[in-house]
C-alpha positions as CSV (number, residue, x, y, z in Angstrom):
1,X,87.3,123.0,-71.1
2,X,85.2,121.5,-68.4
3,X,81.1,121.0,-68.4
4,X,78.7,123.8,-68.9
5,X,77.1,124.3,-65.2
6,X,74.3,126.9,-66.0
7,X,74.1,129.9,-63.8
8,X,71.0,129.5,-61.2
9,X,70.9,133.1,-61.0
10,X,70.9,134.2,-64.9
11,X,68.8,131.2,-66.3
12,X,65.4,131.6,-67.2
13,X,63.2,129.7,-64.9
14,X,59.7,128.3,-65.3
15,X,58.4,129.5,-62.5
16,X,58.9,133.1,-63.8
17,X,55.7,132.0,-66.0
18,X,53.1,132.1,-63.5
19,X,51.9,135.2,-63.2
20,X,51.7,135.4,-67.4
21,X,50.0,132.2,-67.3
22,X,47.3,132.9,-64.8
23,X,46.2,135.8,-66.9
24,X,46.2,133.6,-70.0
25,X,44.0,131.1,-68.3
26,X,41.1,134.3,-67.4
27,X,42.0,135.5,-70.9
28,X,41.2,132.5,-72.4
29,X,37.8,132.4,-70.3
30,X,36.5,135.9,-71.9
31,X,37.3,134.0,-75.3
32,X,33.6,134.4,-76.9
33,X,34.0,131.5,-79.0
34,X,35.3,129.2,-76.1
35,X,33.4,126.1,-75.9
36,X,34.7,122.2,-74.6
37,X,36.5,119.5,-76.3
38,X,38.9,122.1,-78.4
39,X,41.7,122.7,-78.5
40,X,43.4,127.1,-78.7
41,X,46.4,128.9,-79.5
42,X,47.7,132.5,-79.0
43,X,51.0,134.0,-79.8
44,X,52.2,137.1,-78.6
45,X,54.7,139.3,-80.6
46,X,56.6,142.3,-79.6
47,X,54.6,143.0,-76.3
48,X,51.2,142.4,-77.4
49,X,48.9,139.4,-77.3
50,X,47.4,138.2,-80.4
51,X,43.3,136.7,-80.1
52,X,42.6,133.8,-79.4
53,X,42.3,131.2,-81.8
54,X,40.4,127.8,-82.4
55,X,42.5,124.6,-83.5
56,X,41.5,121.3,-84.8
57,X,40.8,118.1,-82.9
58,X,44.1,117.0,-84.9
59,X,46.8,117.1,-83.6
60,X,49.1,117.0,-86.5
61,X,47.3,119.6,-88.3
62,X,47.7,121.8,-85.1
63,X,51.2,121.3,-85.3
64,X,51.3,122.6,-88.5
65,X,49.3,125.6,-87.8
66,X,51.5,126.7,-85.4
67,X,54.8,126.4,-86.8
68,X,52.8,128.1,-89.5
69,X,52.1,130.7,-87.0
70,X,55.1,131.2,-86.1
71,X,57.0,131.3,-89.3
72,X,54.3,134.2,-90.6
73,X,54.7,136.5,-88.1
74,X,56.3,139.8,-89.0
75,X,58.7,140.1,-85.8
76,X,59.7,136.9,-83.8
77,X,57.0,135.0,-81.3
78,X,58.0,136.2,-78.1
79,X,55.4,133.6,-76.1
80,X,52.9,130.7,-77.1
81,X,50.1,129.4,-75.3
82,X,48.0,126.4,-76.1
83,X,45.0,125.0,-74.5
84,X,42.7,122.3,-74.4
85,X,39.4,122.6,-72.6
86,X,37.7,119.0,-71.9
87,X,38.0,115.8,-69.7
88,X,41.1,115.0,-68.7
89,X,42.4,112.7,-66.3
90,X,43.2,114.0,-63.2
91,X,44.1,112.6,-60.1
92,X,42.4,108.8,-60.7
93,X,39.4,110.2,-62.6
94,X,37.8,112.3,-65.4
95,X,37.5,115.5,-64.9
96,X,36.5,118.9,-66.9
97,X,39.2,121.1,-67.0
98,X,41.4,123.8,-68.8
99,X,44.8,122.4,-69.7
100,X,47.6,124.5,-71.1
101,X,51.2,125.2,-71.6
102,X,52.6,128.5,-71.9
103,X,55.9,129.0,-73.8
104,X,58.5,132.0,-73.9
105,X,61.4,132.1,-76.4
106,X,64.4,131.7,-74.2
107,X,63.1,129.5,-72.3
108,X,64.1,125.5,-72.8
109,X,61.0,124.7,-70.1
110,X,57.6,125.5,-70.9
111,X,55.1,125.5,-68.1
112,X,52.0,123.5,-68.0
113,X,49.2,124.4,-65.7
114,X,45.2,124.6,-65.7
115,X,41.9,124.6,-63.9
116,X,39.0,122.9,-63.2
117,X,35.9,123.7,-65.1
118,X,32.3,124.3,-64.8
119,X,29.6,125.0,-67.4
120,X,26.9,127.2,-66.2
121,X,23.4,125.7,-65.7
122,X,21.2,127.9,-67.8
123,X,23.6,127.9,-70.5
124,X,26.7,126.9,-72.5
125,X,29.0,129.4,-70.5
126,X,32.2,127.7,-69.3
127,X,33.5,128.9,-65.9
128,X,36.8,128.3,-64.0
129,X,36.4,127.0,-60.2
130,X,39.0,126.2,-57.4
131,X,42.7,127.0,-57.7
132,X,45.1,127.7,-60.4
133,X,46.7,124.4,-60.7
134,X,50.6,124.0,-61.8
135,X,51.1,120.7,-63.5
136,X,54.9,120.6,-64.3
137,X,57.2,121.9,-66.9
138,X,58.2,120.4,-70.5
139,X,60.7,121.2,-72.9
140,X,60.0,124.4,-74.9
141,X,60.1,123.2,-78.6
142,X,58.4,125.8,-80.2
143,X,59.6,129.1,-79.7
């Protein structure tokens, strides 16, 4: 038996993720109770996405709360996404931006993109500006 050499054609790739993940990232934006420095999770399950939902600041908590997620739902998690609006260092600096990773069972690479973000002037609304920004891939060890 020689080496397993996947099959480029049949394996799931992460770039098949974009398009789902730039419509999380506007979803996310319409999210009434989005505000900075907080971290969100949403699972979808058998077609549908689920709302939105606020996390903790800690991170093992988090991670609880979405294996916990996970394990409760009534059919299994088809795709995860989790983001983290705030300052984040991009590029040599601080910057305000959305950061997320998007998950799909299947897939052992989970993408990781974002945006930059502005808040409005008159208010606490949080906007997206520029380009849809793909940051790289990482292992898929969730769903």
């Amino acid at each position: 038996m020689g080496d397993y050499i996947p099959n480029q054609e049949t394996e799931p790739k992460v770039g098949d993720l974009i398009d789902d993940a730039k419509a999380s990232l506007v979803e996310l934006f319409q999210f009434q109770e989005l505000r900075r420095e907080q971290w969100f999770m949403r699972v979808s399950v058998g077609g549908h996405a689920r709302c939105w939902e606020s996390l903790t600041t800690d991170s093992q908590e988090n991670n609880k709360t979405i294996k916990q997620r996970i394990r409760e739902s009534e059919a299994p998690v088809a795709d995860l996404v989790l983001a983290f609006i705030g300052p984040i260092q991009w590029r040599g600096r601080k910057q305000l931006m959305a950061y997320m990773q998007y998950f799909r069972r299947d897939y052992p690479t989970g993408l990781l993109f974002g945006s930059h973000v502005k808040q409005t002037l008159f208010g606490k609304k949080l906007r997206t500006y520029g380009g849809f920004l793909v940051m790289g891939g990482c292992q898929n060890v969730w769903v």
